[in-house]
Steps between C-alpha positions, in 0.01 A plus 500: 500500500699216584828433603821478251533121574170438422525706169795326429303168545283575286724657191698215541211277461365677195849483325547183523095371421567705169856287466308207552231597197783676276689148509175277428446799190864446374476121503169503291664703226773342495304194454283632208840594350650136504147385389526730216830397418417123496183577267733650248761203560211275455370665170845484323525137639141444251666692227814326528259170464329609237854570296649167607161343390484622186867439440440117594244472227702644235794295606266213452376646105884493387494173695223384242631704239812296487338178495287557254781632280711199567220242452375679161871481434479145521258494294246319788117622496444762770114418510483233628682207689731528795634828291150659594538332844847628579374846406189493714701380787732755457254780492300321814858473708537887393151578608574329844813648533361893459244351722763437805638866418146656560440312764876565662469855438127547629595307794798706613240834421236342687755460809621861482164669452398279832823643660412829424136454674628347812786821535204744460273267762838514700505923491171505567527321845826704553285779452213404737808350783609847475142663543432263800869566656414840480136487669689271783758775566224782514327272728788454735614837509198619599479277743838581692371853473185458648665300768714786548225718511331274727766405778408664825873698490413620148501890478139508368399365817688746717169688692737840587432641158166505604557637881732765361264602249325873572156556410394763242223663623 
């Protein structure tokens, strides 16, 4: 049996170890949570892109739309000629324009999703900091116990238990 300071030592040692791997454990959730939540931020980012995208290219049909009905109004050839050219261009500028959106949009879900891996790589080495901080203080408990056990004034080391002791016969 050993003495109360020595159990005490060693509770004390297994409390706080199991702090130490409790904390690293918390962390790594609560990593996976913000990781989660910047996946979903990043996924209605793409839809977001896809809306704006789509409401680029439509802005750019009316666009069309309008010239066409004001050249034909005119009465010029829409077929042809810088009226077919100012058309094309317009559709091409539209095009690049949804482009840039796409790209914008993709770009900013790109940079979240990458967020969201380096917070879980972060819980993850919370987690193991935690594991290790815990091994370290199991490690150096046991050691001041031992040494306790071990110093020469130590009660295990006492020899009158064994004088006093009676034999059974």
């Amino acid at each position: 049996m050993c003495d109360p300071i020595s159990g005490a030592m060693v509770a004390s040692t297994l409390m706080a170890a199991k702090s130490a791997q409790d904390q690293g454990q918390y962390r790594r959730s609560q990593s996976e949570y913000n990781a989660r939540v910047a996946e979903n931020e990043a996924e209605e980012v793409r839809n977001v892109g896809v809306q704006e995208e789509n409401k680029q290219r439509r802005a750019t049909a009316q666009m069309i739309s309008t010239q066409r009905a004001a050249l034909g109004a005119s009465g010029v050839e829409l077929g042809s000629g810088s009226a077919l050219q100012l058309q094309q261009d317009a559709e091409t500028q539209g095009e690049i324009d949804a482009g840039r959106i796409k790209s914008n949009y993709a770009d900013k879900a790109t940079s979240l999703n990458t967020g969201a891996m380096l917070t879980r790589s972060d819980g993850a080495m919370a987690e193991a900091a935690g594991r290790n901080q815990a091994m370290g203080t199991l490690l150096s408990g046991g050691a001041k116990v031992a040494g306790r056990w071990y110093d020469k004034n130590s009660a295990a080391n006492d020899p009158a238990p064994i004088r006093d002791a009676v034999a059974i016969s």
